[in-house]
ROKOLPA-368645 format. One record per residue (C-alpha): residue number from 1; residue in one letter; x, y, z. Coordinates in steps of 0.5 Angstrom, whole numbers. Example, Ala and Ser with C-alpha at 12.3 -4.5 7.8 and 13.67 -1.06 7.14 Angstrom:
<sites>
+-----+------+-------+-------+-------+
| pos | code |     u |     v |     w |
+-----+------+-------+-------+-------+
|   1 |    A |    25 |    -9 |    16 |
|   2 |    S |    27 |    -2 |    14 |
+-----+------+-------+-------+-------+
</sites>
This chain:
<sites>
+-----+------+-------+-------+-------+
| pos | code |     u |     v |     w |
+-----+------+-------+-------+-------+
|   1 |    X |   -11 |    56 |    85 |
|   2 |    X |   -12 |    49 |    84 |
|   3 |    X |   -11 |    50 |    76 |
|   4 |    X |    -4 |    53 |    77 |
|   5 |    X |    -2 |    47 |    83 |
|   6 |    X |    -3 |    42 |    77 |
|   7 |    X |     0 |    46 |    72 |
|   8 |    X |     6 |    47 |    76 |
|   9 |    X |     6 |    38 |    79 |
|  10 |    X |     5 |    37 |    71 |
|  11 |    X |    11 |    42 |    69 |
|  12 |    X |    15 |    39 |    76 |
|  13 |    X |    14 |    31 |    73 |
|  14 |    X |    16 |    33 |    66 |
|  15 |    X |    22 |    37 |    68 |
|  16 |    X |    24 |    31 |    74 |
|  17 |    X |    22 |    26 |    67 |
|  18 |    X |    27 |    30 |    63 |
|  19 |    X |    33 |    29 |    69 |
|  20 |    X |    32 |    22 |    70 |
|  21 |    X |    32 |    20 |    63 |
|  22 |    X |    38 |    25 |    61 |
|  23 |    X |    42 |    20 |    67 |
|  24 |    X |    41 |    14 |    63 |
|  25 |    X |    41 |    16 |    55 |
|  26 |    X |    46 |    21 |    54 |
|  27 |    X |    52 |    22 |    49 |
|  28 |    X |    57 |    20 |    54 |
|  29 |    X |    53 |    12 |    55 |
|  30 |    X |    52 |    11 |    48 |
|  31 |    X |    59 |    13 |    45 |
|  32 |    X |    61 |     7 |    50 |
|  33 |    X |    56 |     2 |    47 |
|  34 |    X |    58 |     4 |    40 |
|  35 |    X |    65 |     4 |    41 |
|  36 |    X |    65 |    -3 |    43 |
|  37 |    X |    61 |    -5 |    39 |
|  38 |    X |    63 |    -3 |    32 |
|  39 |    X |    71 |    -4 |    35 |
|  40 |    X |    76 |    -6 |    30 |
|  41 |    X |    76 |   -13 |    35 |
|  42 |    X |    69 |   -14 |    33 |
|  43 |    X |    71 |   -16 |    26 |
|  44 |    X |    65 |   -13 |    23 |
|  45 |    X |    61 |   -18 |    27 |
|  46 |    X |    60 |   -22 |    20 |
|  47 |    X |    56 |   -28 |    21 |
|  48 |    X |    58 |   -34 |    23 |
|  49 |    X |    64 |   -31 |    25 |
|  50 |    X |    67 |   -30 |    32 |
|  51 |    X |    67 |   -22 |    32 |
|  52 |    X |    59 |   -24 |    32 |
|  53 |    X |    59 |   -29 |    37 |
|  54 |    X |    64 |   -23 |    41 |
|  55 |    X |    58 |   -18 |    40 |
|  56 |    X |    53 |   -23 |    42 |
|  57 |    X |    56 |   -24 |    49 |
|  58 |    X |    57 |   -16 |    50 |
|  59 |    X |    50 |   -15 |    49 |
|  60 |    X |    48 |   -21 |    54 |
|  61 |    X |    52 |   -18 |    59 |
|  62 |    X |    49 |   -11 |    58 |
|  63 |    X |    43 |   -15 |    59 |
|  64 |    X |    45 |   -19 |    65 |
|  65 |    X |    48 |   -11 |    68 |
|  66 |    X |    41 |    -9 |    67 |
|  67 |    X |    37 |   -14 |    70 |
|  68 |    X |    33 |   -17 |    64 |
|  69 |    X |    30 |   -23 |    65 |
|  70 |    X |    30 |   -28 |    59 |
|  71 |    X |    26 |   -30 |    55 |
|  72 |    X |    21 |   -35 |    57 |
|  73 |    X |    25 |   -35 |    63 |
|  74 |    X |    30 |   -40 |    59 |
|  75 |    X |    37 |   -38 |    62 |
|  76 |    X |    40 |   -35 |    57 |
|  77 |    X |    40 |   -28 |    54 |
|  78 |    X |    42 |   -33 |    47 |
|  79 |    X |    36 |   -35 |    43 |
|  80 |    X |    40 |   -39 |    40 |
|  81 |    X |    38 |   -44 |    32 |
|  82 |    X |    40 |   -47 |    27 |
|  83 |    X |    42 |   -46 |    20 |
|  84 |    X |    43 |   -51 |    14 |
|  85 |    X |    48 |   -49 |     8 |
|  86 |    X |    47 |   -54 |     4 |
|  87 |    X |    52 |   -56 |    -2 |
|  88 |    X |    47 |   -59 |    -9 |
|  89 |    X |    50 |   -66 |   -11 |
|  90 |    X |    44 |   -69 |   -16 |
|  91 |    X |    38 |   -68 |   -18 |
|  92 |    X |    33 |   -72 |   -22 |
|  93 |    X |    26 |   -71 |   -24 |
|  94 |    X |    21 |   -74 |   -29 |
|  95 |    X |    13 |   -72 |   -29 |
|  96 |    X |     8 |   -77 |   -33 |
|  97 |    X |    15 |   -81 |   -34 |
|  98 |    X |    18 |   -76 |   -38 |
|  99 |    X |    24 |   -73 |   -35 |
| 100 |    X |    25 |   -66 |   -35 |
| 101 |    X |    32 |   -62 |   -36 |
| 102 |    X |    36 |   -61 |   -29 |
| 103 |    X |    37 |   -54 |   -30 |
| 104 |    X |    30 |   -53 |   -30 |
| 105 |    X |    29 |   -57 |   -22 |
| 106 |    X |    31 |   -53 |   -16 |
| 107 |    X |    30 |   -57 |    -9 |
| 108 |    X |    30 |   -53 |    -3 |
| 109 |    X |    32 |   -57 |     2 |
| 110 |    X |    35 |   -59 |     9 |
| 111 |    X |    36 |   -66 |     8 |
| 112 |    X |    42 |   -69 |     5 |
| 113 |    X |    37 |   -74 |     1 |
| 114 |    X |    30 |   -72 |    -2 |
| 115 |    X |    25 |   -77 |    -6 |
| 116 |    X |    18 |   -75 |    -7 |
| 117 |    X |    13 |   -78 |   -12 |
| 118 |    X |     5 |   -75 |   -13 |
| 119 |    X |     4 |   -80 |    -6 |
| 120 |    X |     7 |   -76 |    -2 |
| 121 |    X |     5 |   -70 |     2 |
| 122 |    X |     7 |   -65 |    -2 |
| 123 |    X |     1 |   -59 |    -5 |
| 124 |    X |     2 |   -58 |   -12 |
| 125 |    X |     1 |   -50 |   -13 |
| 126 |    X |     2 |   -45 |   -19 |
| 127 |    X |     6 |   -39 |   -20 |
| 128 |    X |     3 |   -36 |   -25 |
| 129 |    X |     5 |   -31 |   -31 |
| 130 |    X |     5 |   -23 |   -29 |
| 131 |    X |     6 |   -24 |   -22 |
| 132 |    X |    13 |   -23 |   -18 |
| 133 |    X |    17 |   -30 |   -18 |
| 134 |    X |    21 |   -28 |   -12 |
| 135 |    X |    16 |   -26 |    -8 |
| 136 |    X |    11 |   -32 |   -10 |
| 137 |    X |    17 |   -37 |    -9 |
| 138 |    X |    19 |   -33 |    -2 |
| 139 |    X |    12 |   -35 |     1 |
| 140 |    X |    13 |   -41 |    -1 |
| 141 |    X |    19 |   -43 |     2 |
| 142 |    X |    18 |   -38 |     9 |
| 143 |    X |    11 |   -44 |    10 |
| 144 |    X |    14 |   -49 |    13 |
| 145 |    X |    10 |   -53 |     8 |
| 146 |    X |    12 |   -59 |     3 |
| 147 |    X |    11 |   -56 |    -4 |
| 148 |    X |    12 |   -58 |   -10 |
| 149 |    X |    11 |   -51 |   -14 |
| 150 |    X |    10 |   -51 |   -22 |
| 151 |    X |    13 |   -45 |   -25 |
| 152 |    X |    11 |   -42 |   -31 |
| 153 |    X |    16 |   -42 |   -36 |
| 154 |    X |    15 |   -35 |   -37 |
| 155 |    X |    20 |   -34 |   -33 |
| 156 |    X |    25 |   -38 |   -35 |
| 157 |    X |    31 |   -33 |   -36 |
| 158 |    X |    30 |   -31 |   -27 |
| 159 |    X |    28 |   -38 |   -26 |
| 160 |    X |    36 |   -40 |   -24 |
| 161 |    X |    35 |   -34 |   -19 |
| 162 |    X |    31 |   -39 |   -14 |
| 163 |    X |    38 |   -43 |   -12 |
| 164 |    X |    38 |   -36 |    -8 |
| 165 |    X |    32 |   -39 |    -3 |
| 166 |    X |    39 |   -45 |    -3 |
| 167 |    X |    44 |   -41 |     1 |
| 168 |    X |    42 |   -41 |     8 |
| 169 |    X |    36 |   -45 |    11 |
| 170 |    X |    34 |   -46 |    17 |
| 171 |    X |    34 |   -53 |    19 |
| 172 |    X |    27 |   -56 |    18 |
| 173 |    X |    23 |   -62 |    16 |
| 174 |    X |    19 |   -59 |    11 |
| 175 |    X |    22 |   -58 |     3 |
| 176 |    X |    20 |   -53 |    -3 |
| 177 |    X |    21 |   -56 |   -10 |
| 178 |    X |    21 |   -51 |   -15 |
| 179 |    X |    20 |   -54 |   -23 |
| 180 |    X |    19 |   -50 |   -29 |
| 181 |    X |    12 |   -53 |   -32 |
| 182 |    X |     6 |   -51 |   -34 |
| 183 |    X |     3 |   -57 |   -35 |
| 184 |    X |     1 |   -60 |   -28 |
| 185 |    X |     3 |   -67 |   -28 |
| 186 |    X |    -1 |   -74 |   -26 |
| 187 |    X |     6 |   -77 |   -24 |
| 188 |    X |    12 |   -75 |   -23 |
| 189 |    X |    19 |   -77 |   -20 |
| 190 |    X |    23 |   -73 |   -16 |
| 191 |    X |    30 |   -75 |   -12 |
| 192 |    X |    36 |   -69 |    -9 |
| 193 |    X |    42 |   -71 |    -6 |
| 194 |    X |    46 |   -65 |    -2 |
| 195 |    X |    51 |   -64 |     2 |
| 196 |    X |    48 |   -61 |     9 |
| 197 |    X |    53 |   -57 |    14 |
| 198 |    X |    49 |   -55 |    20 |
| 199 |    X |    51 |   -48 |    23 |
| 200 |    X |    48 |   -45 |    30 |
| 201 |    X |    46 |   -37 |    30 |
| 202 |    X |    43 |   -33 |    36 |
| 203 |    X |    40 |   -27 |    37 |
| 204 |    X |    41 |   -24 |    43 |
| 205 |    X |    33 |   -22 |    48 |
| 206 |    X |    32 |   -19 |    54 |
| 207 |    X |    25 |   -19 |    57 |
| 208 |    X |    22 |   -14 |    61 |
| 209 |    X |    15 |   -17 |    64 |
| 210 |    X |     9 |   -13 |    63 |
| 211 |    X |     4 |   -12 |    69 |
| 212 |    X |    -3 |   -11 |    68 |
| 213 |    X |    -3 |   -13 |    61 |
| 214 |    X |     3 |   -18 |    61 |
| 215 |    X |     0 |   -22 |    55 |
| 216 |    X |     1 |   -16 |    51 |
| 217 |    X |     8 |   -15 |    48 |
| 218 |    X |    12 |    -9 |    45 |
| 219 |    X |    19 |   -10 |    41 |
| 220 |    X |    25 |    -6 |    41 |
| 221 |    X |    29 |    -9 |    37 |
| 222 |    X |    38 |    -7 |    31 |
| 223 |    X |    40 |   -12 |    28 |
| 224 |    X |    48 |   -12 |    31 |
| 225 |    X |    51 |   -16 |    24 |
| 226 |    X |    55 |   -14 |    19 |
| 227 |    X |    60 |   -14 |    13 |
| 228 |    X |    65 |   -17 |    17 |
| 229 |    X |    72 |   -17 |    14 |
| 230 |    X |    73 |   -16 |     6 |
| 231 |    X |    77 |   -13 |     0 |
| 232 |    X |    82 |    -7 |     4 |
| 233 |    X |    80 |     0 |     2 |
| 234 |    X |    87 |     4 |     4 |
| 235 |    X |    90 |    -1 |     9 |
| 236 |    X |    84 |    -2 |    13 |
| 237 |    X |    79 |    -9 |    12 |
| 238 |    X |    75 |    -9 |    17 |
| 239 |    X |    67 |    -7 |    16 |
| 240 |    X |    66 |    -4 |    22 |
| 241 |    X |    57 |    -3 |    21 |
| 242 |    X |    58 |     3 |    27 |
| 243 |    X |    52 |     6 |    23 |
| 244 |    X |    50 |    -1 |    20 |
| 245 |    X |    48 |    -2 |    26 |
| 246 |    X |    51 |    -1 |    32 |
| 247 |    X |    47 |     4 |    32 |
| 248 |    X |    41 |     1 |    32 |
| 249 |    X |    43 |    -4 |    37 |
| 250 |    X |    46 |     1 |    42 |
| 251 |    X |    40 |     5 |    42 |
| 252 |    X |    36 |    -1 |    43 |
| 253 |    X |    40 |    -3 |    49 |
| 254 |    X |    39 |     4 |    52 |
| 255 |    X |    33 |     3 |    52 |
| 256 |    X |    32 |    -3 |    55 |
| 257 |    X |    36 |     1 |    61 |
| 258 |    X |    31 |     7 |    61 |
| 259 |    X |    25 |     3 |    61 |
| 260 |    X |    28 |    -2 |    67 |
| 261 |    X |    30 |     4 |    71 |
| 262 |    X |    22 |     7 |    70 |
| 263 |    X |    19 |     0 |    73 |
| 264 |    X |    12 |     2 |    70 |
| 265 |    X |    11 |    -2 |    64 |
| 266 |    X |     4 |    -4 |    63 |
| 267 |    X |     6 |    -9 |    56 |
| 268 |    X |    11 |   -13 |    57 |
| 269 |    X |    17 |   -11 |    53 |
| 270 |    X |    22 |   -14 |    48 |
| 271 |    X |    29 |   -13 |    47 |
| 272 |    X |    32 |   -16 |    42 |
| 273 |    X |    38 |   -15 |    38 |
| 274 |    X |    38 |   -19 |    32 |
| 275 |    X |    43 |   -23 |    28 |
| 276 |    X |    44 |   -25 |    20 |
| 277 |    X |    39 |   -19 |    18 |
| 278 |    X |    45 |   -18 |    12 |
| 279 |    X |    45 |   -25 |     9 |
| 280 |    X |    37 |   -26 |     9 |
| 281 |    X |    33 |   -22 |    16 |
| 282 |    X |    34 |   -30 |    18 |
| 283 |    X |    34 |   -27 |    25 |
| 284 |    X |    28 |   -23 |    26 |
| 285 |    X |    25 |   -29 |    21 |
| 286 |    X |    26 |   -34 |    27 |
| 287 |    X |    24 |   -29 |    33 |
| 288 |    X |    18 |   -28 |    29 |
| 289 |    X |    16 |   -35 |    29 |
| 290 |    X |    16 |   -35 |    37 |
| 291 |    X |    11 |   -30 |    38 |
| 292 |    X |     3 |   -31 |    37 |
| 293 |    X |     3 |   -24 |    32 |
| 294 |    X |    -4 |   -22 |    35 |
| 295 |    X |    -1 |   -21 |    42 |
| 296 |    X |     5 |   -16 |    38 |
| 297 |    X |     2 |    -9 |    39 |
| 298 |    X |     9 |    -6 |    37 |
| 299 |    X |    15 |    -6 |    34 |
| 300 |    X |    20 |    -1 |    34 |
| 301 |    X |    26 |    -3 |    30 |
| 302 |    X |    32 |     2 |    29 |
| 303 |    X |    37 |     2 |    24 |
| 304 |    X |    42 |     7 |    22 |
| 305 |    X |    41 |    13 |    27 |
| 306 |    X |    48 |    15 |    28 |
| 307 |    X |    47 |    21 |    22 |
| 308 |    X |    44 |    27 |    21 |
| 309 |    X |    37 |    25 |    17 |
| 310 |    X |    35 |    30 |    11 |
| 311 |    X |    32 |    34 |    15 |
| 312 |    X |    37 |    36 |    19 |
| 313 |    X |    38 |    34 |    28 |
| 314 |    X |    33 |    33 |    32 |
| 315 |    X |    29 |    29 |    27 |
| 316 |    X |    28 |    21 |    24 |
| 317 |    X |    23 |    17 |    20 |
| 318 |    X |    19 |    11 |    20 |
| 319 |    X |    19 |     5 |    15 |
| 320 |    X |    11 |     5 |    13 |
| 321 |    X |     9 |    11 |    16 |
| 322 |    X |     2 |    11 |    13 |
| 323 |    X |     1 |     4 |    13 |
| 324 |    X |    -2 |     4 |    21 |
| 325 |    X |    -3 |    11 |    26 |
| 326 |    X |     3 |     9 |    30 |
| 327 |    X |     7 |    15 |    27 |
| 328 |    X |     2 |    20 |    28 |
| 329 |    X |     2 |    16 |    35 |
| 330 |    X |     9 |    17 |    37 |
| 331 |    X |     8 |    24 |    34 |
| 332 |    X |     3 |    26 |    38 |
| 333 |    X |     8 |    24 |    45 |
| 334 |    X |    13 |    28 |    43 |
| 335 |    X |     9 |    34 |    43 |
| 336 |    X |    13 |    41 |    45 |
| 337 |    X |    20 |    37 |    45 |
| 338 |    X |    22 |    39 |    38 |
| 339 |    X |    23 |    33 |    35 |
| 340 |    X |    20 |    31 |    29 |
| 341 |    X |    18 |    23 |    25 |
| 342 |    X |    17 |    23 |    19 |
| 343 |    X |    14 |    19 |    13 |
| 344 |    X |    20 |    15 |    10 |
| 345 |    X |    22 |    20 |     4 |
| 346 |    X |    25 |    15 |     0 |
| 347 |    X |    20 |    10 |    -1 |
| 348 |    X |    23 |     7 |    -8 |
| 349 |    X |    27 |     4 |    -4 |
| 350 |    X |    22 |     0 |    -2 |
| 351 |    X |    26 |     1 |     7 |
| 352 |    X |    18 |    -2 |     9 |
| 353 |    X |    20 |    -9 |     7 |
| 354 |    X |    28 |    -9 |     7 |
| 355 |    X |    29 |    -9 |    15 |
| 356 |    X |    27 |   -14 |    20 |
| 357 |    X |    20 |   -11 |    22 |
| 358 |    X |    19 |   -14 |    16 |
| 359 |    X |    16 |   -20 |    17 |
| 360 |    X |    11 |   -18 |    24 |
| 361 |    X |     9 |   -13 |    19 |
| 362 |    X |     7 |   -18 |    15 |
| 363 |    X |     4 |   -21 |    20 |
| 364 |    X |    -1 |   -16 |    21 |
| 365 |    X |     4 |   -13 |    26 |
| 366 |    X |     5 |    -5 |    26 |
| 367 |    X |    12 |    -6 |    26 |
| 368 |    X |    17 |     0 |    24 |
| 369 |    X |    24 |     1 |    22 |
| 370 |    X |    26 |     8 |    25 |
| 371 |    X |    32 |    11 |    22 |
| 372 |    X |    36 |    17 |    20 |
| 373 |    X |    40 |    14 |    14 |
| 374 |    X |    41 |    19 |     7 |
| 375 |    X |    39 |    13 |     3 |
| 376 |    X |    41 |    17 |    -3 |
| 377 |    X |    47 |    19 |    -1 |
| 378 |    X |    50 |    16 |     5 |
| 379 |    X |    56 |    17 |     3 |
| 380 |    X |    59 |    11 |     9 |
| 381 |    X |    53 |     6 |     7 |
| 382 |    X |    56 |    -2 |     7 |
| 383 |    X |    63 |     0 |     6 |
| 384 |    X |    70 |     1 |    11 |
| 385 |    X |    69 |     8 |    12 |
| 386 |    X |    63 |     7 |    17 |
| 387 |    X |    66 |     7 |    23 |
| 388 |    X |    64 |    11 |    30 |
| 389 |    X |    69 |    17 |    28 |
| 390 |    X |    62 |    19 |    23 |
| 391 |    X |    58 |    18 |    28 |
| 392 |    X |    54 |    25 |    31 |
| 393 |    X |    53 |    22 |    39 |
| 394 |    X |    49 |    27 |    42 |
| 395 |    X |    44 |    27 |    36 |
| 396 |    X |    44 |    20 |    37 |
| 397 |    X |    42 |    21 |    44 |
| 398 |    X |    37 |    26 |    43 |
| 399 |    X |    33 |    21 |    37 |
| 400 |    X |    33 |    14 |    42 |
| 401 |    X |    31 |    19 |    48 |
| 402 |    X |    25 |    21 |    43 |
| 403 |    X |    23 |    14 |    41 |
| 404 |    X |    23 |    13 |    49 |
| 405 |    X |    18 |    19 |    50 |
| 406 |    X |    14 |    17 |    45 |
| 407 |    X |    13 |    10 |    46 |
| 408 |    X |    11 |    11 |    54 |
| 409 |    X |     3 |    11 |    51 |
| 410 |    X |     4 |     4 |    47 |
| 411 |    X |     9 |     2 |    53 |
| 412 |    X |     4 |     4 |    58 |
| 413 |    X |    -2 |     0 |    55 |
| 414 |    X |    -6 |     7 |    53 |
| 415 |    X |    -4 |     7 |    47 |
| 416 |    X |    -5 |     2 |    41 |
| 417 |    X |    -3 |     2 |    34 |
| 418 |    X |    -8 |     0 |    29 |
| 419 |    X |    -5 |    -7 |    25 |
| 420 |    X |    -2 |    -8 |    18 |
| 421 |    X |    -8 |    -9 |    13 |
| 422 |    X |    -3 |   -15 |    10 |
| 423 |    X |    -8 |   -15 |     3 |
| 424 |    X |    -5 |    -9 |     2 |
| 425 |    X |     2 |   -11 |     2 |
| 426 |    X |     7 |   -14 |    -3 |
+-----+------+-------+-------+-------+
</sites>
């Protein structure tokens, strides 16, 4: 009898569980975020743009409805930096009084005016033949260290490339200048001119504290950028992002109403729509920096979820899966409800390092991207085509209703994933 009591407690309690999220996230709520968000007055929430600032405030506010406490108590739900685009005037540059060609100095920079000499406190490193330049470069340039770093000529014909680490920047003190040499130089000369215009971005974070284990955080995180409005394709100019990814950011919005109704986090939850992930992942490269990586235990990162995966509903895949046991973990939560994560199928496409889970992976962080997207055939991806009218609400539903039944074991302090071996990674 007293077997029978607690099985019928224990189905009682799923059932009541069942109820109660099914108010909250349902097709219904979702389509009213969604639409909203991806609507043609939005303006495809290109960065910098008006339409993004539009969408910032109606997450706030969704936020506000909530009753979500801001980060660090600050006010405001707008977390709010700020990016330099600067425009190359001048550059100059001898080693041991030689002068070398300008096209082989690039200056990344946020000052207008740059010089430095073998005096000042600039490290001098290599990149060295056979190694990846853009990923070496981008180590560099994502330190917040002054460099000088010494290219080797090896790769003279991708070195112009670099100038891409020029084109948006955050505002810092620190400068990475890049030279084509192998030779290491016991003097050397450098001055930049630029001309530097400031622009202010912002994501947009809710926080939900944890109780016994408020130190500990787990992140839910979209980012709620896109296109914006470009070339017309049959009349129509605007780029919606209704996958790309309003999706995400609804379901991350969903979540932070469920998980504020349930009142029984034991971790302390994060919920952070992110901006400029098209233009570079700035957004999520920014939030990142405000986190001590160790206290991360999680990140649920959610792109592109508005479309059947490959395996059909009732089903996603996660970035990285094999990378730590959090999928195995998630899986495991989702026992007997017919839904089911996969391994990201498409890993010559490199997903693990191509979203804003990115950056706390490389941290350490299990940090994972979920997503339904076809990536070898989706056939709206990045075009004005990707509007709400493609989108399948009840398997949207159904997918961020999995993701809030498979997280309670991580959410509730049960459950902790194992870290990113970062050796390991590219």
């Amino acid at each position: 009898m007293k077997k029978l009591s607690l099985a019928i407690c224990l189905l009682s309690a799923t059932f009541l569980q069942a109820q109660n999220i099914d108010k909250i996230i349902n097709a219904k709520e979702v389509e009213r975020i969604e639409k909203i968000l991806s609507a043609d007055d939005m303006q495809g929430r290109r960065t910098f743009s008006l339409g993004i600032e539009k969408a910032a405030n109606f997450i706030a506010e969704e936020f506000k409805q909530t009753g979500l406490q801001t980060w660090k108590n600050s006010g405001s739900y707008l977390q709010e930096f700020t990016m330099v685009k600067p425009k190359f005037l001048s550059v100059s540059c001898s080693f041991d009084n030689i002068t070398v060609d300008t096209k082989d100095v690039i200056v990344v920079t946020s000052k207008a005016e740059l010089s430095i000499t073998e005096k000042s406190s600039f490290e001098m490193v290599n990149i060295k033949a056979g190694v990846n330049i853009f990923s070496e470069a981008s180590k560099y340039v994502q330190s917040g260290k002054n460099y000088l770093v010494l290219v080797d000529t090896s790769f003279a014909k991708n070195f112009g490339r670099l100038t891409g680490f020029k084109r948006q920047l955050f505002k810092s003190d620190n400068s990475v200048v890049f030279v084509l040499a192998t030779q290491q130089p016991k003097s050397f000369s450098i001055h930049a001119n630029h001309e530097i215009t400031e622009q202010k971005l912002a994501n947009v974070i809710g926080v939900i504290p944890g109780k016994s284990k408020a130190n500990e955080y787990v992140i839910f995180s979209g980012h709620y950028d896109h296109l914006g409005i470009g070339k017309a394709v049959n009349n129509d100019s605007i780029y919606n992002g209704a996958n790309d990814d309003a999706a995400g950011t609804t379901a991350m919005v969903m979540l932070s109403k469920y998980f504020q109704a349930k009142k029984d986090n034991e971790r302390t939850l994060i919920f952070v729509a992110f901006t400029a992930e098209e233009i570079g992942g700035f957004g999520a490269q920014y939030c990142s920096k405000q986190f001590n990586a160790t206290d991360v235990k999680a990140m649920f990162n959610i792109e592109m979820i508005g479309t059947e995966s490959k395996w059909g509903k009732n089903s996603a895949y996660i970035t990285g899966f094999e990378k730590t046991d959090m999928g195995k973990i998630l899986q495991e939560n989702l026992h007997g409800t017919g839904f089911t994560f996969y391994p990201d199928p498409y890993t010559d496409q490199d997903l693990f390092y191509r979203s804003d889970n990115a950056t706390l992976a490389r941290l350490g962080v299990p940090a994972h991207t979920i997503s339904t997207s076809k990536m070898d055939s989706e056939p709206n991806y990045h075009k004005v085509s990707d509007e709400i009218g493609t989108l399948d609400m009840d398997n949207m539903a159904m997918i961020i209703k999995a993701i809030a039944l498979s997280s309670r074991g991580i959410v509730s302090g049960k459950d902790t994933p194992s870290r990113v071996n970062v050796s390991d990674l590219k």
